[in-house]
ChimeraX commands (.cxc) that place a marker at each C-alpha (Angstrom):
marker #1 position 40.13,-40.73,-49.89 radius 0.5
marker #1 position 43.29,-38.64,-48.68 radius 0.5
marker #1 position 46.87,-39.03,-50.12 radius 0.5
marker #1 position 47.97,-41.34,-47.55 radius 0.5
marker #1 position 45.43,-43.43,-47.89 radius 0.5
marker #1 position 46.08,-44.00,-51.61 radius 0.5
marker #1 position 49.71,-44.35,-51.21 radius 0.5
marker #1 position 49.27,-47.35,-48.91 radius 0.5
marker #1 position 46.02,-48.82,-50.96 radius 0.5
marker #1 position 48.73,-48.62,-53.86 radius 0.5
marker #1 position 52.12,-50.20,-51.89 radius 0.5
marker #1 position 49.90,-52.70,-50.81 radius 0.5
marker #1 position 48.81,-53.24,-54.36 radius 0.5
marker #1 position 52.13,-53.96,-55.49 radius 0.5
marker #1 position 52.57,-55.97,-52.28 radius 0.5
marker #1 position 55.33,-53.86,-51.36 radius 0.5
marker #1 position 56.98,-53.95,-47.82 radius 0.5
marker #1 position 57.27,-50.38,-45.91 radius 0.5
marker #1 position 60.13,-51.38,-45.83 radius 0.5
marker #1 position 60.66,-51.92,-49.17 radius 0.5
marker #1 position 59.28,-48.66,-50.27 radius 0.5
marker #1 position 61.45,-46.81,-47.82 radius 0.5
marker #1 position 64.28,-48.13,-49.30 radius 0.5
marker #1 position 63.26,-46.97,-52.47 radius 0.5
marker #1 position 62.89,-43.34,-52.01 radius 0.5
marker #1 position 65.13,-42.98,-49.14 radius 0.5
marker #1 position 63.01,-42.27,-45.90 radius 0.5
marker #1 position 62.78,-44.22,-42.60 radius 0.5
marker #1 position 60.04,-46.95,-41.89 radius 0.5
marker #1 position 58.52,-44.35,-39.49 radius 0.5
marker #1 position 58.61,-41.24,-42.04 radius 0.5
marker #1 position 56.29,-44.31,-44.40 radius 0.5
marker #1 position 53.86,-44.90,-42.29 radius 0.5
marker #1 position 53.46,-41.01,-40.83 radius 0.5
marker #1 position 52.92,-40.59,-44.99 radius 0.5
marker #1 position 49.93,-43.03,-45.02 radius 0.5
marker #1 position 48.62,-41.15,-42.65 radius 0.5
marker #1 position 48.45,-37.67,-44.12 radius 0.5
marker #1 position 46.73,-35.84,-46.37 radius 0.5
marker #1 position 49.03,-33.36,-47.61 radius 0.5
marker #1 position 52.60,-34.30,-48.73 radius 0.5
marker #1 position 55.20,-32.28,-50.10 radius 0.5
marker #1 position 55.20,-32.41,-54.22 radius 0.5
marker #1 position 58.95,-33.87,-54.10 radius 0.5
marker #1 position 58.03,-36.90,-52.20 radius 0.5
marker #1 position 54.72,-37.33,-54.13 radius 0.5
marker #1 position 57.17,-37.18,-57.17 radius 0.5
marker #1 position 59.71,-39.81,-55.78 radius 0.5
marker #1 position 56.60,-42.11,-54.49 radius 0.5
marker #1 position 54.87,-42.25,-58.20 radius 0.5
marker #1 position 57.78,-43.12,-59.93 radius 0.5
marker #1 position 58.30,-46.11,-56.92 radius 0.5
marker #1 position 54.25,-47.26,-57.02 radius 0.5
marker #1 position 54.24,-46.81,-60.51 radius 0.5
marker #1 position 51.66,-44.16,-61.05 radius 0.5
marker #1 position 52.07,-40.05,-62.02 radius 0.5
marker #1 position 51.04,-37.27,-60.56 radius 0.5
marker #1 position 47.32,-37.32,-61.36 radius 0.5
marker #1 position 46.63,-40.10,-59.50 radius 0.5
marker #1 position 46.94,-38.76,-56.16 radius 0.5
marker #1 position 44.92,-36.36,-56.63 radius 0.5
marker #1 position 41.76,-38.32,-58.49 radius 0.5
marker #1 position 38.78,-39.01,-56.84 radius 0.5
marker #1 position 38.50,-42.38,-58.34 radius 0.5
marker #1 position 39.42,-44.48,-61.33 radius 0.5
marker #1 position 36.88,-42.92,-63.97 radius 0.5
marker #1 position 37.86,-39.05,-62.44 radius 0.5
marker #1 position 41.58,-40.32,-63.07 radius 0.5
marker #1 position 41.43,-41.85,-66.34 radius 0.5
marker #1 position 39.06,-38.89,-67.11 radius 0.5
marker #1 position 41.58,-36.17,-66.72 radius 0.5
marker #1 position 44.49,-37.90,-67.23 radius 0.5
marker #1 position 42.72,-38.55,-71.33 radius 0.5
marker #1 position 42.24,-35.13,-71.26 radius 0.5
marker #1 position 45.66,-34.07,-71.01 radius 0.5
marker #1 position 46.72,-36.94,-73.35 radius 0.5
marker #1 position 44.17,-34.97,-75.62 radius 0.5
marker #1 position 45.87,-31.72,-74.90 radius 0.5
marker #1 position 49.07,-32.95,-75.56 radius 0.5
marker #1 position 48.34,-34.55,-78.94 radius 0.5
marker #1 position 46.67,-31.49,-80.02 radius 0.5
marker #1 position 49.85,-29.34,-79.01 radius 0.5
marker #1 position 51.75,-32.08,-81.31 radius 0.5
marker #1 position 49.32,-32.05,-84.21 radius 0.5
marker #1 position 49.96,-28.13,-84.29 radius 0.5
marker #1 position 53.63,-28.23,-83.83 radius 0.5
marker #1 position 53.94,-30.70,-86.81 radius 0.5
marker #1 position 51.77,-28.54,-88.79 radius 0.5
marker #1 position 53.94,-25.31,-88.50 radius 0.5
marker #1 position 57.02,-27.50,-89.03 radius 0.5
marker #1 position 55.15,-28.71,-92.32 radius 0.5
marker #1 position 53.89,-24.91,-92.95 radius 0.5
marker #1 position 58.41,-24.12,-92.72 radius 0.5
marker #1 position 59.23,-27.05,-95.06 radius 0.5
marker #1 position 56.92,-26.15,-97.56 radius 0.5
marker #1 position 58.70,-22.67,-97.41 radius 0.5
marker #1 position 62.17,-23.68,-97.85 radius 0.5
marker #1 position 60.67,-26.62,-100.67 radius 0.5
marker #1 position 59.64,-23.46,-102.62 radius 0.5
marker #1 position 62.77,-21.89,-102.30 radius 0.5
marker #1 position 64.68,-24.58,-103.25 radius 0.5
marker #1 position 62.69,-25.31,-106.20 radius 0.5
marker #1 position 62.97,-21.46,-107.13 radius 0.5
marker #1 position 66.65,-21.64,-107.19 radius 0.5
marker #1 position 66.72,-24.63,-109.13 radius 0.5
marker #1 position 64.87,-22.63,-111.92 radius 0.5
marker #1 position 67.44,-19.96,-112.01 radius 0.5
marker #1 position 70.50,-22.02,-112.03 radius 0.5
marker link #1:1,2 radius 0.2
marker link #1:2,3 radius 0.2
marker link #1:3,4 radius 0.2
marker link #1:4,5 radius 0.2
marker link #1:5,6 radius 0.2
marker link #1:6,7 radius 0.2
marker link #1:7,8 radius 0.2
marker link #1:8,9 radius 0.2
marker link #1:9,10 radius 0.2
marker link #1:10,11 radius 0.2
marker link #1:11,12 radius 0.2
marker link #1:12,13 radius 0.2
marker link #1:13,14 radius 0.2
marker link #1:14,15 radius 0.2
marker link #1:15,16 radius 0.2
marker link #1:16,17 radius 0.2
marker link #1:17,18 radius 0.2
marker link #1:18,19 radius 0.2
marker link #1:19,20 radius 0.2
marker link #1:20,21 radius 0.2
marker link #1:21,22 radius 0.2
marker link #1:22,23 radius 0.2
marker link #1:23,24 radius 0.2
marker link #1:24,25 radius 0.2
marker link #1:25,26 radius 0.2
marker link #1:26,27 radius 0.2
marker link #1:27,28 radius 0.2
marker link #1:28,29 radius 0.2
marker link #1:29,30 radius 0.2
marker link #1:30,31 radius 0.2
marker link #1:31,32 radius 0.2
marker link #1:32,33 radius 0.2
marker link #1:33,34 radius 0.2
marker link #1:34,35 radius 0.2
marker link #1:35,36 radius 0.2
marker link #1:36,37 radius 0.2
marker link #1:37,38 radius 0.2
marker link #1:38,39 radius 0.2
marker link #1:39,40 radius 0.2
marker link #1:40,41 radius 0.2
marker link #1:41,42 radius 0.2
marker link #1:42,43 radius 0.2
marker link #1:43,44 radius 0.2
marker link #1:44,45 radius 0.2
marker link #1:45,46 radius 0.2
marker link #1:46,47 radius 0.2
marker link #1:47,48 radius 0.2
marker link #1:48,49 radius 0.2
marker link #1:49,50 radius 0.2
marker link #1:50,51 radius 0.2
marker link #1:51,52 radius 0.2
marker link #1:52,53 radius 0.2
marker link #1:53,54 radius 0.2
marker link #1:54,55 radius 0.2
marker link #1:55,56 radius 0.2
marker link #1:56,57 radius 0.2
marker link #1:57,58 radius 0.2
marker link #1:58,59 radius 0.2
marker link #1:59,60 radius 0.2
marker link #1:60,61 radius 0.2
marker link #1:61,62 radius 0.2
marker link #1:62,63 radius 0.2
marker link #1:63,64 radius 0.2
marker link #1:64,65 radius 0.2
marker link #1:65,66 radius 0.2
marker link #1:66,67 radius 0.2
marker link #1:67,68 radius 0.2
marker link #1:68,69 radius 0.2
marker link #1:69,70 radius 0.2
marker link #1:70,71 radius 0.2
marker link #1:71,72 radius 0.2
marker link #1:72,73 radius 0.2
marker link #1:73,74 radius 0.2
marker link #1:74,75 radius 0.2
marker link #1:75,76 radius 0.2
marker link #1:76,77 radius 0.2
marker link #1:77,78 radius 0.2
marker link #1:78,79 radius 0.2
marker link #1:79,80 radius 0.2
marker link #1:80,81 radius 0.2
marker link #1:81,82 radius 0.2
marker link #1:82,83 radius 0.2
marker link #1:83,84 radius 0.2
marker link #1:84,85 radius 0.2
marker link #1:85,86 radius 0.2
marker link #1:86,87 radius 0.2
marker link #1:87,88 radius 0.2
marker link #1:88,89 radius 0.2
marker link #1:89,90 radius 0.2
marker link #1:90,91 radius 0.2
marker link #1:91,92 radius 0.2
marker link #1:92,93 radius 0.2
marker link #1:93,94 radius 0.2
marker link #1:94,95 radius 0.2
marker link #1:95,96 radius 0.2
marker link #1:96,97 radius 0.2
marker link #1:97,98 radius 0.2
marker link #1:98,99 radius 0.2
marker link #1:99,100 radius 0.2
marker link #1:100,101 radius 0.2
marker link #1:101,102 radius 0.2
marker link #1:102,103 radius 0.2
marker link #1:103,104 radius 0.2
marker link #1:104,105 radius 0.2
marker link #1:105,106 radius 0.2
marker link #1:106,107 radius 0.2
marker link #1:107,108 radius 0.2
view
């Protein structure tokens, strides 16, 4: 299923006018519907359309709902892992300046 196709599968979802959604990200009736009918569209407008129909990026360009939810818990997965290893170097730096602390305590 092309771009298009899922933008106007998804409007339609939300039982929203062309109208409607032309309003919303600024673009004529006509520039809509030549949209539903393309398979390539600029990365901007995909932008302004997902924040509109209420989905990201990813979804345009999934084959289906398993391939979306897929890879969009992958980079959930990715992103927690990037977390779970920032936290832990933050810990690692406290710990530091803990130690330090305490070692100036003794001294004083």
């Amino acid at each position: 299923m092309h771009i298009g196709t899922k933008i106007r599968m998804r409007r339609k979802e939300l039982g929203m006018s062309v109208q409607s959604l032309s309003e919303k990200i600024n673009m004529t009736r006509q520039n809509i519907y030549n949209l539903e009918n393309q398979e390539h569209i600029h990365t901007k407008t995909l932008s302004q359309l997902g924040e509109v129909l209420e989905v990201d990026l990813l979804w345009f360009f999934s084959e289906n709902s398993y391939d979306y939810l897929h890879n969009k818990s992958m980079l959930q997965k990715e992103h927690l892992k990037k977390r779970i290893k920032d936290l832990e170097l933050t810990q690692e730096i406290l710990n530091r300046e803990l130690n330090e602390l305490k070692d100036v305590i003794k001294k004083v």
